[in-house]
N, C-alpha and C positions, 0 to 999 in steps of 0.2 A: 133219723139223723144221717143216715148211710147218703141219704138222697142230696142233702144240703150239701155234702162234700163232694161230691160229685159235681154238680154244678157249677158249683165256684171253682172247680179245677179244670172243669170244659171251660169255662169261662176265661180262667187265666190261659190254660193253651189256647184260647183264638185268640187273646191279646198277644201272647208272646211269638203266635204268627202273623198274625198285624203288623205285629213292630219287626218282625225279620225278615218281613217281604218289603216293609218300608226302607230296613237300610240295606239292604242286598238294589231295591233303586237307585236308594244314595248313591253306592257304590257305584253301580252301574254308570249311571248320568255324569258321578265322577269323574273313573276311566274314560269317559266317552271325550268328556271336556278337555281333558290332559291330552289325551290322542291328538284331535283339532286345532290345538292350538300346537301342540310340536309340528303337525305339519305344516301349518303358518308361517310359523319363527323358520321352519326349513326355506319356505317359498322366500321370505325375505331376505334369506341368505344368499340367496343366486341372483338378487337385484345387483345393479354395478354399483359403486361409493359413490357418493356424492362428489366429493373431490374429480374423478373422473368424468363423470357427467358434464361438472362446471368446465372442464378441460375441453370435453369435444364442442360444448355450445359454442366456447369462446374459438377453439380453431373454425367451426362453420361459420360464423360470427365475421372473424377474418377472410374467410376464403369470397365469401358473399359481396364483401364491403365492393369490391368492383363492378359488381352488377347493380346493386341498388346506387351505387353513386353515377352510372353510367345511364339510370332509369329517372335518377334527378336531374339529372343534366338535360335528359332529354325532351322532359317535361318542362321545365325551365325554357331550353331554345324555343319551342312548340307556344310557351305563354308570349313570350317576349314577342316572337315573330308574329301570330295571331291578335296580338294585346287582349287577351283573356285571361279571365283566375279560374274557369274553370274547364277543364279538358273534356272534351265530348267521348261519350263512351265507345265508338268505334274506334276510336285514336288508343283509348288505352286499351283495348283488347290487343291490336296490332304489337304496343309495347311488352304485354304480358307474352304475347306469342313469342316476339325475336329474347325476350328474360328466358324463357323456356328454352331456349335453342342455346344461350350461353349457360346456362345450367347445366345442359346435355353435356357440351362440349365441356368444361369442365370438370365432373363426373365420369368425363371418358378420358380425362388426363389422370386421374387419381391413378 
């Protein structure tokens, strides 16, 4: 009989370290999950508000409105005088080039 008790006691001690290497995982995988996402929530925190964000788009927004309506006009003279609808592609690189140059300049007024 000595023998049958034995066994069933090797038997329950590998189960009761089965199951405390299982949750000593849990655990683990836990901690691990908890750590990664606090660093996350951290990273989102150093994002700007939203509110700010909508503030700068709309002052770039503004500051722009002179060069895109100065890039319409342009295109506009260029159809009207031409009589075309649509602008030949060396024409509009030339345009993108002198948009770049008042871009510069004001970027160098800020």
């Amino acid at each position: 009989m000595s023998t049958k008790n034995t066994s069933k006691s090797s038997k329950i001690v590998k189960y009761f370290a089965i199951g405390g290497l299982g949750i000593a995982v849990l655990g683990a995988s836990y901690f691990l999950y908890k750590h990664f996402k606090k660093q996350q929530t951290v990273v989102k925190r150093k994002s700007l508000p939203k509110e700010l964000v909508i503030k700068i788009l709309h002052e770039i927004r503004r500051d722009l409105f002179h060069v895109y309506k100065s890039l319409e006009s342009e295109c506009k003279r260029y159809r009207e005088s031409k009589g075309v609808t649509e602008i030949p592609a060396d024409y509009k690189a030339e345009l993108i080039k002198s948009s770049k140059q008042h871009l510069e300049l004001l970027i160098s007024n800020l």
